[in-house]
C-alpha positions as CSV (number, residue, x, y, z in Angstrom):
1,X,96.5,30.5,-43.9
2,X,97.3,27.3,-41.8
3,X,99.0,24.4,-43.3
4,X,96.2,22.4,-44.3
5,X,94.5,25.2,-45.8
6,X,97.5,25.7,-48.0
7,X,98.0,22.2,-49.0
8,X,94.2,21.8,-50.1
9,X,94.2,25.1,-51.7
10,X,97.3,24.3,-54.1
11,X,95.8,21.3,-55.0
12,X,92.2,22.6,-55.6
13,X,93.6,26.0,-57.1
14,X,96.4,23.7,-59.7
15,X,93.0,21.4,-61.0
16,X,90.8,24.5,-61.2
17,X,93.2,26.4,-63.6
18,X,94.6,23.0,-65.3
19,X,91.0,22.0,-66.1
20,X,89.7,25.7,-66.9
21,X,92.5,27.4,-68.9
22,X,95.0,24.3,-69.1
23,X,97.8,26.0,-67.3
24,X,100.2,24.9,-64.4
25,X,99.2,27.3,-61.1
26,X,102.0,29.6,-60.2
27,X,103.0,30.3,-56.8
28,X,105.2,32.4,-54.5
29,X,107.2,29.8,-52.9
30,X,108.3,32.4,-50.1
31,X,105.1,32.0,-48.6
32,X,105.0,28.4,-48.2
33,X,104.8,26.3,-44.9
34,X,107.6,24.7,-43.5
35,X,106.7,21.6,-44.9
36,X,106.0,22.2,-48.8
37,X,109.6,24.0,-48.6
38,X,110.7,20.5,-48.6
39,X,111.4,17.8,-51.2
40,X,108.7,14.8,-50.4
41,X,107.0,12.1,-52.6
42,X,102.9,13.6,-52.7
43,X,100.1,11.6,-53.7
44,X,96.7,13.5,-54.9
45,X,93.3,12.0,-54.6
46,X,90.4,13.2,-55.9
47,X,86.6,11.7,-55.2
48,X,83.1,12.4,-56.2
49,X,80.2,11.0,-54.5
50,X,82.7,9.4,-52.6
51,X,84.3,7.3,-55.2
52,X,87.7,7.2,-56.6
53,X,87.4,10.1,-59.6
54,X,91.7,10.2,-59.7
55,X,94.5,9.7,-57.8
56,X,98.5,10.3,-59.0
57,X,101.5,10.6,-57.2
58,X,105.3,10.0,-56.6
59,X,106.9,7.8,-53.7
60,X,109.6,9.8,-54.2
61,X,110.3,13.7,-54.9
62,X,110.6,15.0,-58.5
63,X,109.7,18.5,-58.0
64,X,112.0,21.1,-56.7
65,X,109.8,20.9,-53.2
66,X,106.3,19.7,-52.3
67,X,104.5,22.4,-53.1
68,X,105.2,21.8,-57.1
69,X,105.1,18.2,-56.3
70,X,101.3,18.5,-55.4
71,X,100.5,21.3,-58.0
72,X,101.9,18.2,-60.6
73,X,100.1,15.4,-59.2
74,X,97.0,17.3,-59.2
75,X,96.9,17.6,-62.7
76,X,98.0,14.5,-63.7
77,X,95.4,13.2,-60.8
78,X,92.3,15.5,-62.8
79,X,93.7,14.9,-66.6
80,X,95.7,11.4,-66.8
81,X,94.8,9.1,-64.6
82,X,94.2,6.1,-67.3
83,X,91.0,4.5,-65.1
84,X,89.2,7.9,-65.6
85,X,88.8,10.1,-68.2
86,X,89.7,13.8,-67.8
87,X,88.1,15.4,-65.3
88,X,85.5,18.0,-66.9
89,X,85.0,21.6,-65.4
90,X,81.5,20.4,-64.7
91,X,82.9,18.3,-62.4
92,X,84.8,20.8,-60.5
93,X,82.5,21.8,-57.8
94,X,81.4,18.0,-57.4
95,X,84.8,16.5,-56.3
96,X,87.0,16.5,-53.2
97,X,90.2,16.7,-52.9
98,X,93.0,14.8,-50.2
99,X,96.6,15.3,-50.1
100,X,98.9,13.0,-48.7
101,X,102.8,13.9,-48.5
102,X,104.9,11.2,-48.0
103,X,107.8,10.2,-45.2
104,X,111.2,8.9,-46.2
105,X,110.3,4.8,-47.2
106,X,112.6,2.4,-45.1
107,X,112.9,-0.6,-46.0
108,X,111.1,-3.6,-43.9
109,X,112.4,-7.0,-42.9
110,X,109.6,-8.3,-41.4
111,X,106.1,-8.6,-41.7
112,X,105.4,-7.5,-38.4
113,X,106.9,-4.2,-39.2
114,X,103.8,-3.3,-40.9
115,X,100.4,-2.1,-40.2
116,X,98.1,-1.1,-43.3
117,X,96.3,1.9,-41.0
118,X,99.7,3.0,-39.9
119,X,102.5,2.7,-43.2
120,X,102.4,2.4,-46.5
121,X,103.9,0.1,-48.9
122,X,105.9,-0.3,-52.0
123,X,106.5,-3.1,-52.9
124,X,109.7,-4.0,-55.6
125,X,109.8,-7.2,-57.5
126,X,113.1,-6.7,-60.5
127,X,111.6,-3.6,-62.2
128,X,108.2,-3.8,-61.2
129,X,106.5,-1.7,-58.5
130,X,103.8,-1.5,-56.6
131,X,102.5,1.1,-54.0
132,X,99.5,1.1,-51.6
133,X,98.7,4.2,-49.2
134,X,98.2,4.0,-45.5
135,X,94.3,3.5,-44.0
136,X,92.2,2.6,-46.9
137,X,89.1,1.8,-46.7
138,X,88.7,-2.4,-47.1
139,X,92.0,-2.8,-46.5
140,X,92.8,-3.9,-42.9
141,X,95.6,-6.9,-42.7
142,X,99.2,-7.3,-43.6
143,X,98.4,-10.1,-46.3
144,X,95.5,-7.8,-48.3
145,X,97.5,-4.9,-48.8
146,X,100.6,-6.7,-49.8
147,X,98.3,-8.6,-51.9
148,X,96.8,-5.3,-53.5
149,X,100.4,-4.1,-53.7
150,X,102.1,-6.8,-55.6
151,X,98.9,-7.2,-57.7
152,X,99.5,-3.5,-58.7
153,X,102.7,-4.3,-59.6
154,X,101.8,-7.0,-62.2
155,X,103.6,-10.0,-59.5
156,X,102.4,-13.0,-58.5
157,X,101.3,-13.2,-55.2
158,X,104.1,-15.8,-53.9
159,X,107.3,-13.9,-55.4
160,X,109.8,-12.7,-53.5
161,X,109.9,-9.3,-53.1
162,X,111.2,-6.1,-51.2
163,X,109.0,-4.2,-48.9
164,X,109.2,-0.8,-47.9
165,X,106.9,1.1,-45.7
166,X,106.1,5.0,-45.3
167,X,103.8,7.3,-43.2
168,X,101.8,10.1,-44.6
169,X,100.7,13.0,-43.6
170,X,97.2,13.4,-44.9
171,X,94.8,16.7,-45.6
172,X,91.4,16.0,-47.0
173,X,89.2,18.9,-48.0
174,X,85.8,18.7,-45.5
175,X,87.2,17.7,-42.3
């Protein structure tokens, strides 16, 4: 199985059996890809009819390695997302799934550093945070997703803040 078909089938396989029997997917970690062998932050989205159904994830890793990291956030994507209630087995065959793992954040100094199709922000005001992905849709200058960022956060729009920005490596189910 290639990467991507890994990726999409840990995250698919950890909300099927999460949903269904309301246990944690177990895996043989031997025969993971290069890249799930690896601590990264992993964010797991999950649509239906094209709309936002869930989406959880860390900026940074929690897990042991990225494979548990997405089996986690797929979960929590399908059963705790507070915009959405749990995700019903119903609903199983109706949503898609993306998976985007996460590259080390660095921090930014200047505004032209970032590029909202390109990196990913966070965005740290005391203890508050704030993260946007990379190449949403709607969001397509500098000032909108630092906007949406801080926003998230719960800071005003002309505070101060620290900005870092991250790449992702993204695999969505159905391309």
């Amino acid at each position: 199985m290639n990467e991507k078909k890994v990726i999409l089938y840990l995250a698919r396989k950890a909300v099927e059996k999460y949903i269904i029997s309301g246990e944690e997917l177990e895996i043989n970690e031997k025969q993971l890809p290069e890249i799930l062998k690896k601590e990264a932050g992993v964010f797991v989205t999950l649509k239906k009819d094209g709309n936002l159904r869930g989406c959880m994830g860390t900026f940074r890793p929690v897990q042991k390695n990225a494979a548990y990291e997405i089996i986690s956030n797929a979960m929590t994507a399908a059963e705790n997302d507070p915009r959405f209630p749990e995700l019903r087995k119903e609903e199983l065959t109706e949503i898609s799934i993306s998976v985007d793992i996460l590259s080390e954040p660095e921090l930014v100094n200047d505004q032209e550093q970032l590029d909202p199709q390109k990196y990913g922000i966070l965005v740290k005001g005391g203890h508050q945070t704030g993260l946007l992905l990379p190449n949403l849709e709607g969001i397509d200058t500098v000032e909108k997703q630092l906007d949406i960022a801080k926003r998230k956060a719960g800071l005003k729009g002309s505070i101060e803040v620290d900005i870092y920005r991250f790449t992702v490596s993204r695999f969505k189910e159905n391309e």
